[in-house]
C-alpha positions in Angstrom: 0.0 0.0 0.0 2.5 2.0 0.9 4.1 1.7 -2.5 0.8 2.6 -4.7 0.2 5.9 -2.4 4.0 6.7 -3.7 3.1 6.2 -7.4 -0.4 7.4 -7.3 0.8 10.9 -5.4 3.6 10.9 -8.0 1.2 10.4 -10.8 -0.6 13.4 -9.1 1.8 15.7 -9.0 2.6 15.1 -12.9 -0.7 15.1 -13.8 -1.3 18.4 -11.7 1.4 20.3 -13.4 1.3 18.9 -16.6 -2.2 19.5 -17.3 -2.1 23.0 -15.0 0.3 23.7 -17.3 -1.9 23.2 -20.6 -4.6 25.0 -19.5 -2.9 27.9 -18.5 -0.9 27.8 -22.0 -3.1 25.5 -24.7 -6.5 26.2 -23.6 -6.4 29.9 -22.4 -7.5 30.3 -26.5 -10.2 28.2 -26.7 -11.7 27.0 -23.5 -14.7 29.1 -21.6 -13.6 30.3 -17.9 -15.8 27.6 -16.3 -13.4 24.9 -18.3 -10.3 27.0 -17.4 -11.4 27.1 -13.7 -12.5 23.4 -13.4 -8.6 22.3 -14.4 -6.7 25.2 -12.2 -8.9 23.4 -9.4 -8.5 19.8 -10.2 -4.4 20.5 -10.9 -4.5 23.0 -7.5 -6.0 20.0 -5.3 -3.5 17.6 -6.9 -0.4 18.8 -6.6 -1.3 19.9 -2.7 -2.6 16.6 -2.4 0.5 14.8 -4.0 2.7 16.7 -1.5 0.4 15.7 1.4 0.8 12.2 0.4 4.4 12.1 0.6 4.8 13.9 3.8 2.0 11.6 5.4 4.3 8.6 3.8 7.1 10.5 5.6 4.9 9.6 8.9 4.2 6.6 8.2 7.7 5.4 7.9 7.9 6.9 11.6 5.0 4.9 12.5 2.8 7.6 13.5 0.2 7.6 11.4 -1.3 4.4 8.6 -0.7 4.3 5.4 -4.7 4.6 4.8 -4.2 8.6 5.2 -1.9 9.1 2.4 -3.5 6.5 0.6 -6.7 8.2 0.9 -4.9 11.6 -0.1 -3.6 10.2 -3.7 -6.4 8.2 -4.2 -8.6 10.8 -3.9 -7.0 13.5 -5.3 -6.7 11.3 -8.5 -10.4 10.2 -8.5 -11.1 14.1 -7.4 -9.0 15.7 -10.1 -9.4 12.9 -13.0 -13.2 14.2 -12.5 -12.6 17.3 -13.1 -10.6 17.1 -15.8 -13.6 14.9 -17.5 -16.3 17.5 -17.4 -13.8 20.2 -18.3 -11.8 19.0 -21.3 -14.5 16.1 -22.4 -17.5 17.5 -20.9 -18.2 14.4 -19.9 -21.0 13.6 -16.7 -19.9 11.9 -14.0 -22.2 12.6 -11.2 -20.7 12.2 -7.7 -17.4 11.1 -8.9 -16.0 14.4 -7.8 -17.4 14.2 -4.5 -16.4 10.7 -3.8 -12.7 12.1 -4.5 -13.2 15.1 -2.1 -14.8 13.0 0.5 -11.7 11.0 0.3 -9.0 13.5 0.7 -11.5 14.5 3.6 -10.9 11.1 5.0 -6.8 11.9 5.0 -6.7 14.8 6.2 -9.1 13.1 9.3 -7.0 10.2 9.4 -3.7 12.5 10.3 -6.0 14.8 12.6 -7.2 11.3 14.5 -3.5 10.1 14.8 -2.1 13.5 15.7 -4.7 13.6 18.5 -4.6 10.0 19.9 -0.3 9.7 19.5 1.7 9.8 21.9 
């Protein structure tokens, strides 16, 4: 587990800039500002996410917190993000896909506050 959160978190982080990146440069033409907005957010929540992830994988190492949090950070942000992405560049409907990523990276960030607070 601790393994996928590295390369999911890693895939965010490239996918967050990469795509930030295209938007801000090959879509600033073309696409509307709701398009433009949806990938600044889906890249902006990545790449935070993907550095969450690694510094949560930094606590885990110490054994101070599971590797659910950080698993729940890059998994989500992917989920969260690839969403986004979807509606913006394909306009394609996913329903709650979006939220399922959010509630996820929720769940990480509760994870860490749960472990900070129980630890001793």
């Amino acid at each position: 587990m601790f393994r996928l959160a590295l390369v999911v978190a890693a895939l965010d982080g490239l996918l967050g800039v990469g795509l930030g990146a295209f938007a801000a440069h090959g879509l600033k033409a073309t696409a509307t500002p709701d398009q433009l907005a949806l990938v600044q957010t889906a890249s902006l929540y990545q790449m935070i996410h993907a550095a969450a992830t690694l510094g949560a994988l930094w606590l885990v190492e110490r054994g101070r917190v599971s590797v659910a949090a950080p698993l729940a950070f890059a998994v989500g942000a992917f989920v969260f993000g690839g969403a986004l992405y979807a509606i913006a560049l394909a306009d394609l409907r996913l329903g709650m896909v979006a939220p399922i990523g959010g509630t996820m990276m929720l769940i990480g960030w509760a994870w860490l506050l749960v472990s900070a607070a129980i630890r001793r």
